[in-house]
Kinemage of the C-alpha trace (Angstrom):
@kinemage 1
@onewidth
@group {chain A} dominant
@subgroup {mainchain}
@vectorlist {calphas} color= white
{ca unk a 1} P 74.748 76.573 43.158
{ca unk a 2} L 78.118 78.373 42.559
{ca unk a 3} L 78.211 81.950 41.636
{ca unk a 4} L 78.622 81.179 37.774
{ca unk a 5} L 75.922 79.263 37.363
{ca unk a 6} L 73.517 81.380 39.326
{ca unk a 7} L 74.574 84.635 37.863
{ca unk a 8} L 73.895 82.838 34.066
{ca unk a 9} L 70.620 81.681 35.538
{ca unk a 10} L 69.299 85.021 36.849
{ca unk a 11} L 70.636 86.681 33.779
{ca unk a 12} L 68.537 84.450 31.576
{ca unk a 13} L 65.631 84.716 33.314
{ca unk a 14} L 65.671 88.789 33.445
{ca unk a 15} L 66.510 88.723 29.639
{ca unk a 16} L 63.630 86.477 29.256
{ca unk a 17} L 61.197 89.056 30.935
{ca unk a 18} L 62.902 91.443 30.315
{ca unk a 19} L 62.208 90.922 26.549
{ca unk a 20} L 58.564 89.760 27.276
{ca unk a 21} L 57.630 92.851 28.991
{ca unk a 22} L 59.258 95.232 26.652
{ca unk a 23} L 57.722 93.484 23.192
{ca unk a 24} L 54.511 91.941 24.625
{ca unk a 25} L 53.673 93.993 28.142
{ca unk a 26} L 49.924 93.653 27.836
{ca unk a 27} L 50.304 89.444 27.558
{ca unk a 28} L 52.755 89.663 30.247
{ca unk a 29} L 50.753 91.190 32.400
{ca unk a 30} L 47.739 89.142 31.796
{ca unk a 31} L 50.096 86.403 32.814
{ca unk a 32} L 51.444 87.499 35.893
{ca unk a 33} L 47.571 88.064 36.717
{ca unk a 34} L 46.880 84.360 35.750
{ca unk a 35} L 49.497 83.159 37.733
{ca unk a 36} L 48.621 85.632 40.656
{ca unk a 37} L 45.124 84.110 40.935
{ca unk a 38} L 46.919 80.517 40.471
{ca unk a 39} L 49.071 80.921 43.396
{ca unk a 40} L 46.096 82.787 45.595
{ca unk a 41} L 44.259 79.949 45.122
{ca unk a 42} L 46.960 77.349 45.619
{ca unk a 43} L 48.079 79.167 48.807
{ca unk a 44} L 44.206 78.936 50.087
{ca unk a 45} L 43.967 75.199 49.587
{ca unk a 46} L 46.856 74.328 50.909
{ca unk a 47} L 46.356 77.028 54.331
{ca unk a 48} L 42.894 75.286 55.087
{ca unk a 49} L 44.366 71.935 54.284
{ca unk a 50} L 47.246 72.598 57.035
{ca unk a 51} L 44.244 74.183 58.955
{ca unk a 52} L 42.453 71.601 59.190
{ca unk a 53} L 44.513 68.876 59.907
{ca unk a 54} L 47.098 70.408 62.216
{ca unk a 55} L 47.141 70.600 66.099
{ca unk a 56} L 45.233 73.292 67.470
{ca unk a 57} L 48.264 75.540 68.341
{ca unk a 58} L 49.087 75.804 64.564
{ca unk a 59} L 45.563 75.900 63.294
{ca unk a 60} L 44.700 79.552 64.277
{ca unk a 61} L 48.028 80.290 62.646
{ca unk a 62} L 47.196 78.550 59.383
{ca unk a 63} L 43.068 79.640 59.385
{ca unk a 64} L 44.820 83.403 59.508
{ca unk a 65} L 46.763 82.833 56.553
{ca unk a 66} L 43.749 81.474 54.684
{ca unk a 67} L 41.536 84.623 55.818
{ca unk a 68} L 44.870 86.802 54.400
{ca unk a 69} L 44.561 85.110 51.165
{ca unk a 70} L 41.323 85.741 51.226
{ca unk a 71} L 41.400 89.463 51.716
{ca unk a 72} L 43.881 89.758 49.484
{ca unk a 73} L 42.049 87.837 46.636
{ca unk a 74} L 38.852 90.439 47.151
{ca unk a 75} L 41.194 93.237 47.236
{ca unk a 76} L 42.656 92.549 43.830
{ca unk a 77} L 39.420 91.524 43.105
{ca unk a 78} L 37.934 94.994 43.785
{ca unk a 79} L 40.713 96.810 42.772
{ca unk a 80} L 42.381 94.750 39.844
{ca unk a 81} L 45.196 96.979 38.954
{ca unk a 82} L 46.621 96.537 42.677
{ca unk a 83} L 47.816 93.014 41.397
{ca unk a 84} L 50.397 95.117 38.821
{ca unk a 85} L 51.488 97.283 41.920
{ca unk a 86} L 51.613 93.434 43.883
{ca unk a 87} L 54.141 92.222 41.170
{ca unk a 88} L 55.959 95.523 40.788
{ca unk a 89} L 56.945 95.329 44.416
{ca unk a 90} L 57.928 91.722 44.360
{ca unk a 91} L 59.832 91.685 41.372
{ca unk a 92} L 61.440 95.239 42.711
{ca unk a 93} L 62.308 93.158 46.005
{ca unk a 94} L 63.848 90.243 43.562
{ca unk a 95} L 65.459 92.343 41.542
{ca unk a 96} L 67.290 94.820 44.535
{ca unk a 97} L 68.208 91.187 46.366
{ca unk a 98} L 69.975 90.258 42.499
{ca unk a 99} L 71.071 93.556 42.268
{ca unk a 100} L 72.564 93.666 45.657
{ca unk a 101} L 74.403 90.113 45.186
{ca unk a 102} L 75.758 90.940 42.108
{ca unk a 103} L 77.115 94.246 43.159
{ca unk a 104} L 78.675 92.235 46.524
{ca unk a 105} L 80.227 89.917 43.889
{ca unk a 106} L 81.836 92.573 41.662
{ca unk a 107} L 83.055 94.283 44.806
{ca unk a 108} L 85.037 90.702 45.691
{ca unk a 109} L 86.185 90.979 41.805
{ca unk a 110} L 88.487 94.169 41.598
{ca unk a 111} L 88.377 94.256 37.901
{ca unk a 112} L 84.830 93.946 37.181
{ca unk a 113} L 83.386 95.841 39.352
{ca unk a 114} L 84.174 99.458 37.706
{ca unk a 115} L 82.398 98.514 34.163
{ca unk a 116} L 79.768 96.282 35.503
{ca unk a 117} L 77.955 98.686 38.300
{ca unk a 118} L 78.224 102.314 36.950
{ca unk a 119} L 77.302 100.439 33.002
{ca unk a 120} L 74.667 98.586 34.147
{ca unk a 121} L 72.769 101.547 35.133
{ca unk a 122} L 74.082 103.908 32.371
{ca unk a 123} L 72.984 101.502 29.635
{ca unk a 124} L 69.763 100.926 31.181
{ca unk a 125} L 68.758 104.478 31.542
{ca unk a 126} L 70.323 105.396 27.819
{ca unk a 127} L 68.029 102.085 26.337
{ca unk a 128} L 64.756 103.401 28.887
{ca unk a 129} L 65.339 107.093 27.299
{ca unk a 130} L 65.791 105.610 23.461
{ca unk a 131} L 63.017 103.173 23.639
{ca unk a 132} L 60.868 106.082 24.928
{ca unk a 133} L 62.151 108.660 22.257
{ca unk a 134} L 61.647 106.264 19.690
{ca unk a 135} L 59.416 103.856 20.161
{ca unk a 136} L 56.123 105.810 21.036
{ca unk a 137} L 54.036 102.777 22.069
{ca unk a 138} L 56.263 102.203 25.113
{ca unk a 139} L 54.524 104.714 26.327
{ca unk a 140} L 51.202 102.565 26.683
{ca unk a 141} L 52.591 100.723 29.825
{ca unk a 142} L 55.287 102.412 30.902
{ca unk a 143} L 55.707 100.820 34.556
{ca unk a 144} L 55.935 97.258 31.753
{ca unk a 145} L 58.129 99.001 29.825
{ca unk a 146} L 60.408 99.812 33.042
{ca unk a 147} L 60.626 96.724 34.740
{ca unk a 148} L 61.347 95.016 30.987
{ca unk a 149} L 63.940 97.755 30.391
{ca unk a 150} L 66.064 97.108 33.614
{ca unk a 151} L 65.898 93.520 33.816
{ca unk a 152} L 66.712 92.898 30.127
{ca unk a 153} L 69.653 95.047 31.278
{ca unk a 154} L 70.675 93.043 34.400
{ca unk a 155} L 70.190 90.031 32.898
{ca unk a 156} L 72.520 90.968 30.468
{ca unk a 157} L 75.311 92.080 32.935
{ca unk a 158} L 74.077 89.483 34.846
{ca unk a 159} L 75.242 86.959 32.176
{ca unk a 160} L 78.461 88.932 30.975
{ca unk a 161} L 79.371 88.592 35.109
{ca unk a 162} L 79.048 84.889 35.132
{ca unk a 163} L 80.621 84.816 32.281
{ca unk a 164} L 83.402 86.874 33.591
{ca unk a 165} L 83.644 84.385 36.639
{ca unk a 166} L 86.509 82.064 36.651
{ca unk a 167} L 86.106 78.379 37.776
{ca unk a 168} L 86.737 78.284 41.474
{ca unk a 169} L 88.937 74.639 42.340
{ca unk a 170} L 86.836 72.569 45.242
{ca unk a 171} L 88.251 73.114 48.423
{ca unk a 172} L 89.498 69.834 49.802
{ca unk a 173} L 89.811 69.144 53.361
{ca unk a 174} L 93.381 68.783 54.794
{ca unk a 175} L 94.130 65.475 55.345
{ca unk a 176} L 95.035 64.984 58.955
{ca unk a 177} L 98.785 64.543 60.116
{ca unk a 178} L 99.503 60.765 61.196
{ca unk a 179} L 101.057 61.005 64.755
């Protein structure tokens, strides 16, 4: 995927949460916990599955992986808000890893890079501070209202990057010189 496409693709997707968790955190949270006990259970099928029928060097490794999804499914079990903390870290980790690539591809872009790193974080602290000020139900879940807050605002930078992004010409090979 070239960088135009993926930079409309990720800034969809964050505008999409983004949006979700700001308007509807409660729903969005309920289905990040649906789909956490989707994929917990997916993972544990398919780690005794790979268990069971694989040689016996990489069946210890795949019966340990089972056991981990195990633990962790009693953990969040036991302690259910841990699952929020689970998906604030990964979606933190996603969103420093789109952060990061987008901020190496301004860098390679001399004219976008002054509006597009210093604004995306200046707009997305001024629209955290307003929708807190003025919109006193934020308050409710504020780590939703966080997470919604910045990636509506990446997204949106995200988009007005790949936007930005001119169409690169494929590279050709150079044809060989006849001797």
């Amino acid at each position: 995927m070239d960088a135009k496409v993926s930079c409309l693709v990720k800034g969809l997707i964050g505008v999409i949460f983004g949006l979700l968790a700001i308007v509807i955190p409660d729903t969005t949270l309920a289905t990040f916990l649906a789909l956490f006990w989707v994929l917990i259970g997916l993972g544990l099928i398919i780690c005794v599955f790979l268990a069971i029928t694989s040689h016996s060097e990489g069946s210890l490794f795949w019966f340990l992986a089972a056991t981990a999804f195990v633990v962790v499914a009693i953990v969040s079990f036991i302690f259910p808000h841990i699952v929020t903390i689970i998906f604030l870290i990964a979606i933190a980790i996603l969103a420093f890893y789109s952060g990061l690539s987008g901020i190496t591809l301004a860098l390679t872009r001399p004219k976008s890079k002054y509006y597009l790193i210093g604004g995306t974080f200046v707009v997305a602290v001024v629209l955290l501070v307003l929708l807190l000020r003025y919109v006193p139900d934020t308050l409710k879940n504020p780590i939703m209202t966080f997470l919604g807050v910045f990636s509506l605002v990446f997204g949106v930078f995200s988009i007005l990057m790949g936007m930005h992004i001119k169409e690169e010409p494929p590279v050709t090979a150079p044809l060989a010189k006849k001797q």
